[in-house]
N, C-alpha and C positions, 0 to 999 in steps of 0.2 A: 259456698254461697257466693252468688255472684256479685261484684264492688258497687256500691253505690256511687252513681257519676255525679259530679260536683257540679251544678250547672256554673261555665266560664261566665264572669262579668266583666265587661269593659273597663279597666284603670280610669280614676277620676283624680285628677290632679287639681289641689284646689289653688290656683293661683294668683288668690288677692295679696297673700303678702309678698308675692314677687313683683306686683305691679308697684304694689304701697313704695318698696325699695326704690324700683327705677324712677317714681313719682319722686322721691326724696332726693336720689343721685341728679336730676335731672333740676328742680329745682336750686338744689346746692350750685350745680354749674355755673345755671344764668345768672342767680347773684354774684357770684366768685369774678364773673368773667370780668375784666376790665378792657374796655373797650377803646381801640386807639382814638385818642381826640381828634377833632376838625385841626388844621396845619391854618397856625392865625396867620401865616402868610402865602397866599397864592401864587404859585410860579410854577409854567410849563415849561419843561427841560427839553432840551435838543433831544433827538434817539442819536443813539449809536451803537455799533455792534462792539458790547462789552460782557462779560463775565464773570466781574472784579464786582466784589457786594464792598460797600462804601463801610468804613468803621464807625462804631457808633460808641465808641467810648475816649474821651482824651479829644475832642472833636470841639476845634471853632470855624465857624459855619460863617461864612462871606457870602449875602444875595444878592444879587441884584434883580428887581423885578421889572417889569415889560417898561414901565414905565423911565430906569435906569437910577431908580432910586436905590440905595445900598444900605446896608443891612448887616448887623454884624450879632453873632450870638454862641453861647456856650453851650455844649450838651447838660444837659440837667444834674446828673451823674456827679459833675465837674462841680460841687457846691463850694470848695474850697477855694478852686482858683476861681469863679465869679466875683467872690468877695474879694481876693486880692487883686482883681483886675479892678474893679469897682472903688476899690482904695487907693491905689496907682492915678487911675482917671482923675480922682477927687483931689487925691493931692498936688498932682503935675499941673491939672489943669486950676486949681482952688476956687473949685466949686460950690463947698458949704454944703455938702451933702450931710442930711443927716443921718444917724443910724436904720432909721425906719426907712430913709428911700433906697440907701444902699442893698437892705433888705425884701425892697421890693423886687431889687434886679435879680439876688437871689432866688428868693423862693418863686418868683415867677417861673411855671412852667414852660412858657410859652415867651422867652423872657429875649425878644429880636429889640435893639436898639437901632432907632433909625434918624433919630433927629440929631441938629450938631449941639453940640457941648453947652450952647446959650438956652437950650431950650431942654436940657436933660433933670434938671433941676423940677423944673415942672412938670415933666413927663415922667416922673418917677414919684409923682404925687399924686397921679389918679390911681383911683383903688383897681385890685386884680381885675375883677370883674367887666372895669369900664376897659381893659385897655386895648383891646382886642377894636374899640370902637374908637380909637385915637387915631388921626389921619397925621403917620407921619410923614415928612418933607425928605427924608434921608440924611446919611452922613455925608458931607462932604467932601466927593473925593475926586473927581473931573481937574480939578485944577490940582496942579503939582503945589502951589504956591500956596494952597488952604485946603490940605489935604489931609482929614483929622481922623480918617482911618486909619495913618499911617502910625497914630498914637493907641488907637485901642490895638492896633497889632503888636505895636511895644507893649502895651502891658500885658497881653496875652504872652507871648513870648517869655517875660519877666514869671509871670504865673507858672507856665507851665515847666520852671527851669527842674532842668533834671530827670524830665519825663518828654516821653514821645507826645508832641503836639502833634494831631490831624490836623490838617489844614482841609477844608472843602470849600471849594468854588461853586456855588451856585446859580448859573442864569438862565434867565426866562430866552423861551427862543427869539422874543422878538425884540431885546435889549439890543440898544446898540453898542457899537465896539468903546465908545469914549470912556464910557463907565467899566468897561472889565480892564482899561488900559490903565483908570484910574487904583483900581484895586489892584494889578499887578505891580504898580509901581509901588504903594504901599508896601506891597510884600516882598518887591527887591530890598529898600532903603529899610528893612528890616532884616536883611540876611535870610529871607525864607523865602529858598529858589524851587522849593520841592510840595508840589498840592494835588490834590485830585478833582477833575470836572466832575461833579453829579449829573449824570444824563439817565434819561430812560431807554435801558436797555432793549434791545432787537436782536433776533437772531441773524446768525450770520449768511449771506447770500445762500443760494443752494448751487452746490460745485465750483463756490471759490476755494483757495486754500486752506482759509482759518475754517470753512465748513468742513473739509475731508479732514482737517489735524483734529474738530473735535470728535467726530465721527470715529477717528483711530485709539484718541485719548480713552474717547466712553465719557465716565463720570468723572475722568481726574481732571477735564476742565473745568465741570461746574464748581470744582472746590477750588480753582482758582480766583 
């Protein structure tokens, strides 16, 4: 007897609960994702043809903006030494700070000081939220003679004893020189000869040398 032919039917793949999934993985993300914050302080860096990714831990951060106001602040990470710096400042200088404002410098994320020491008292009393809308006047540090960054470098220094401090420079391109002269000298009269400029990176000319040395390297430059 001859076989009965099976009439072929097309594969039907029912795929709502593979979408359901990716609906669910895809959702999860966008809440999970955290998103890098707005930088409460605006500065455009020089370019330069660099390589070198800046460290982002053990990091106290010196700015100065366009205007040549300066700027002194700790990597977030660093909760420890903020507060010992914060204690140093209060007691050297006998400030009166209380535990809440000292707290403030801590848990601030975004926690840039930039007013001088008469005015830190108060400026460490407006709440998180507002401070981002604080216009401050900067540290003082242009004159050798009233130079009070050369005190939050000491207590940074004192902070971080025992551990590798980063030091990073940061200026806007269109600061003038008085103001980084002023922060260098802070950072001599503290024994800290060794820092890094923050700039925005460029690539390197096309057929200078440092162009044919990454070209030969490959990738072992970029992990420099």
């Amino acid at each position: 007897m001859p076989r009965a032919k099976i009439p072929r039917k097309s594969t039907n793949i029912d795929m709502t609960a593979m979408c359901d999934v990716a609906f669910l993985l895809l959702s999860f993300f966008i809440l999970a994702t955290k998103f890098k914050p707005a930088e409460a302080l605006s500065v455009v860096t020089p370019s330069s043809v660099s390589s070198k990714v800046a460290p982002d831990k053990n990091v106290v951060l010196l700015t100065v903006d366009k205007d040549g106001k300066v700027y002194f602040s700790v990597s977030d990470a660093n909760t420890a030494e903020k507060k010992d710096i914060m204690d140093a400042i209060n007691t050297s200088k006998n400030l009166g700070l209380t535990d809440a404002e000292k707290k403030a410098f801590v848990n601030n994320p975004s926690s840039y000081v930039g007013v001088p020491f008469a005015q830190l008292k108060s400026y460490l009393d407006v709440p998180l939220d507002q401070v981002k809308n604080v216009k401050q006047t900067g540290i003082p540090a242009q004159d050798s003679t009233n130079n009070e960054l050369r005190d939050w470098v000491a207590a940074a220094v004192s902070a971080f004893q025992g551990e590798k401090m980063n030091i990073l420079v940061k200026g806007d391109d269109a600061s003038k020189y008085p103001s980084f002269q002023g922060v260098i000298w802070a950072l001599k009269k503290n024994d800290q000869l060794k820092f890094q400029l923050v700039v925005s990176p460029i690539g390197a000319p096309a057929g200078s040398e440092l162009d044919k040395l990454q070209q030969q390297t490959g990738s072992k430059s970029s992990e420099q």
